[in-house]
C-alpha positions in Angstrom: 68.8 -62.8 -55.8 66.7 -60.7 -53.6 67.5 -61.0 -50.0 65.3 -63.0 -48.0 64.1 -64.8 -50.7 64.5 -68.8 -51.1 66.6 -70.1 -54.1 63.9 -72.8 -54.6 61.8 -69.9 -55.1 59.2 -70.4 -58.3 57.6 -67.2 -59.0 55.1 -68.8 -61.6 53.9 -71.5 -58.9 53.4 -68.7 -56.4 51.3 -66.3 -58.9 49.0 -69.0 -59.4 48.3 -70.3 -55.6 48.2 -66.2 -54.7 45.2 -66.0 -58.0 43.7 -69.0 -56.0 43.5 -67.3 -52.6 42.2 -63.4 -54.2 39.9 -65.8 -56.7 38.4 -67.4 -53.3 38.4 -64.5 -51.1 39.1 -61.4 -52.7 41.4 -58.6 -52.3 40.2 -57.5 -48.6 40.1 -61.3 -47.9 43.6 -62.1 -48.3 46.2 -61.1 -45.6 50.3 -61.2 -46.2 49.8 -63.8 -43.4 47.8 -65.7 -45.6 49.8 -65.3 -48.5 53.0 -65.9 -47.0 51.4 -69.2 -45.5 49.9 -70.5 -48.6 52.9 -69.7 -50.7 55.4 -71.4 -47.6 57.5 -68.8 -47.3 58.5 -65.7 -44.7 56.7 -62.3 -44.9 60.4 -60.7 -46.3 60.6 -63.1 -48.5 57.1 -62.2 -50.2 57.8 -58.5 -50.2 61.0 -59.5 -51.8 59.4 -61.4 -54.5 56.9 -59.1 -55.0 56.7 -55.9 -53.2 53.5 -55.0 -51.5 49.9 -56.7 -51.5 48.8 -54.3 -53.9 51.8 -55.2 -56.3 51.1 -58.8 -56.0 47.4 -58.5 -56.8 48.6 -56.3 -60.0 50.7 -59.6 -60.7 47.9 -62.0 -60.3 45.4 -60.1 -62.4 47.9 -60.1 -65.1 48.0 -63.9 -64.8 44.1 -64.1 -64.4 44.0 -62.0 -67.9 46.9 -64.5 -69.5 44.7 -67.3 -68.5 41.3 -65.9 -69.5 41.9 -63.1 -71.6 41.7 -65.3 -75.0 37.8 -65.5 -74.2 36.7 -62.0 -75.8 39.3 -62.2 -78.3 37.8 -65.6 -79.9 34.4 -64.0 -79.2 35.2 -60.7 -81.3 35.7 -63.5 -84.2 32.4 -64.4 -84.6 30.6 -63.5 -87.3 27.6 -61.7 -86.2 27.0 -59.9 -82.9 24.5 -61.7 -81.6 27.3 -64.8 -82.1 29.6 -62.4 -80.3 27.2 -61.6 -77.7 26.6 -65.4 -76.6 30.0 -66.4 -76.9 30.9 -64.0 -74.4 28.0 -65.0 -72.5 29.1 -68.8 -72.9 32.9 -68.3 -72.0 31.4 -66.6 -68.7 29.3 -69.4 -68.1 32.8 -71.8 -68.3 34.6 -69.0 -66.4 32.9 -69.0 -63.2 32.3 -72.8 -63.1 35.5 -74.2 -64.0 36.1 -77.4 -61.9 39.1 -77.1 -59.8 38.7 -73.4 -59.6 36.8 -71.1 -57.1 32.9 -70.3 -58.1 32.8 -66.6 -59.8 35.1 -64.2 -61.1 38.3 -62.8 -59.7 37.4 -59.3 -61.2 34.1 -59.6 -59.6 35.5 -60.9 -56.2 38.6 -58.8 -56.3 36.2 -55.9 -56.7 34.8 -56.4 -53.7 36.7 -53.4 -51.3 35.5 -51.2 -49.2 38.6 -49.7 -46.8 39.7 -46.7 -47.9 43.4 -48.0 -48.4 41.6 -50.5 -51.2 40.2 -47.7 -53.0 43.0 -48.0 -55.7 42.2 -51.4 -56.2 38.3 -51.0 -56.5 38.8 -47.9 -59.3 41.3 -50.2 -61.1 39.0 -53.0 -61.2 35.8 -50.6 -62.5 38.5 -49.2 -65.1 39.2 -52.7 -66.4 36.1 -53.3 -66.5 35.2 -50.2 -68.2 37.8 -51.3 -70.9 36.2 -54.8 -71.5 32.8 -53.1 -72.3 34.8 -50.5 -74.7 35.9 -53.2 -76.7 32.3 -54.9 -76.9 30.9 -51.9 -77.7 33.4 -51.1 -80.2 32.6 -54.7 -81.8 28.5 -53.8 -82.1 29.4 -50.3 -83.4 31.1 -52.1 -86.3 28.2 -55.0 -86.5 25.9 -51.7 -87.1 28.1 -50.2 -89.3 27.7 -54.0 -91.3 24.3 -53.3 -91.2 24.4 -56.9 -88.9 22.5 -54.8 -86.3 19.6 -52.4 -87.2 20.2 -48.3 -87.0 18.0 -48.6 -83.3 20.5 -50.3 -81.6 22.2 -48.7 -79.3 26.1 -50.3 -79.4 26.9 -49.1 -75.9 23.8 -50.2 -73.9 24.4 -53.8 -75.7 27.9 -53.8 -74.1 26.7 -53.0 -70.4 23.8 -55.3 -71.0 26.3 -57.9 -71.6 28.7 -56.9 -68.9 25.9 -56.8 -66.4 25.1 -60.2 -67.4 28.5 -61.3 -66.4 28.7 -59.5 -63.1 25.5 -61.5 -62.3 26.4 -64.8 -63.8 29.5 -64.3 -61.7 27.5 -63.6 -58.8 25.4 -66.5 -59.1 28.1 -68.8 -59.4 29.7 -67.9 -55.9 26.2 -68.4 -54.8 25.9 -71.6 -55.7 23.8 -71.6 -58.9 24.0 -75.1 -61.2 25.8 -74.2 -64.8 23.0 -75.9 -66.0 21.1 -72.9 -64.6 23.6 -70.2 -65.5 23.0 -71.6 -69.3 19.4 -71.5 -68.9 20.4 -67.8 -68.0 21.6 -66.6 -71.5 19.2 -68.4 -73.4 16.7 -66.1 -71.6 18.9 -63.7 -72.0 19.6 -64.0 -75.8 15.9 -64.0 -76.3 16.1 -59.9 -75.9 18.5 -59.5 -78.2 18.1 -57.2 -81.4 16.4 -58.5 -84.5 19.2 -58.7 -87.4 18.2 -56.0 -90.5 18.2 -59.2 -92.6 15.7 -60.9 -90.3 13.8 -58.1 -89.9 13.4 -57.5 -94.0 12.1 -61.5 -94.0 9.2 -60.5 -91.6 8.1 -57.8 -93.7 8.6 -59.3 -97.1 6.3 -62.0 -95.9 
């Protein structure tokens, strides 16, 4: 056992109140102070358990993607892309209004740096980020290739579009907004979506 650190010591239980506190305030908003407070124990002991700051918030977004991860993965499922598309869109929705859980998105909120000693953090966020739309752009490149979107598309613009919708749906929840609202949002949203080939050959054949 590390020194410094308690026997009683649950490392699960402590991942999950530290995801609370960077959920809530972000990286830049959470202190070791803070930490060490919330989780009850010494400063050592925290370094102990975890290393540094940094190495705790790698931790929690590991636990963020074990908890929320499975939401892209079920989305990729659905038949068409435009099924893909609002399940995604959905899942945010549920995301960043769960009860019991802080209002938006901890990779929107732990994003959120601006100190030079946080740029590590900031370019790790954009990369995961950047990962997420690769994937959803994969997905619409192989909807096109089904001929389930129409040769116009553009896969990876579909992606961003998507991703920006989250960002702001994210945004929107910290801000307050209803998820009544929210799913008024992506119906809007959805309206702007890409006419299906088959859909397309109905209109003209009639």
């Amino acid at each position: 056992m590390a020194k410094g650190r308690p026997r009683e010591f649950d490392s699960d239980k402590a991942l999950d109140i530290a995801l609370e506190l960077f959920w809530r305030h972000g990286y830049e908003g959470v202190s070791i102070a803070a930490l060490a407070k919330a989780l009850k124990i010494k400063a050592p002991s925290l370094y102990a358990a975890f290393g540094n700051k940094e190495s705790l918030f790698l931790k929690v977004i590991e636990r963020y993607g074990e908890l929320n991860g499975g939401m892209y993965l079920d989305s990729f499922k659905k038949k068409t892309a435009r099924e893909v598309a609002q399940a995604i869109l959905d899942g945010e929705v549920e995301l960043v209004t769960q009860k019991n859980r802080p209002n938006g998105c901890l990779m929107i909120q732990g994003a959120l740096v601006t100190s030079p000693e946080s740029e590590k953090i900031s370019d790790m966020m954009a990369g995961m980020r950047g990962m997420a739309e690769g994937w959803i752009a994969d997905r619409f490149k192989q909807a096109q290739k089904d001929g389930d979107l129409p040769a116009d598309a553009d896969p990876k613009a579909l992606a961003c579009y998507i991703m920006t919708l989250n960002s702001g749906l994210a945004v929107q929840a910290r801000s307050g907004v209803s998820k009544k609202q929210l799913k008024q949002v992506v119906e809007i949203a959805m309206q702007n979506w890409p006419r299906t080939i088959t859909t397309q050959n109905k209109r003209r054949i009639t």
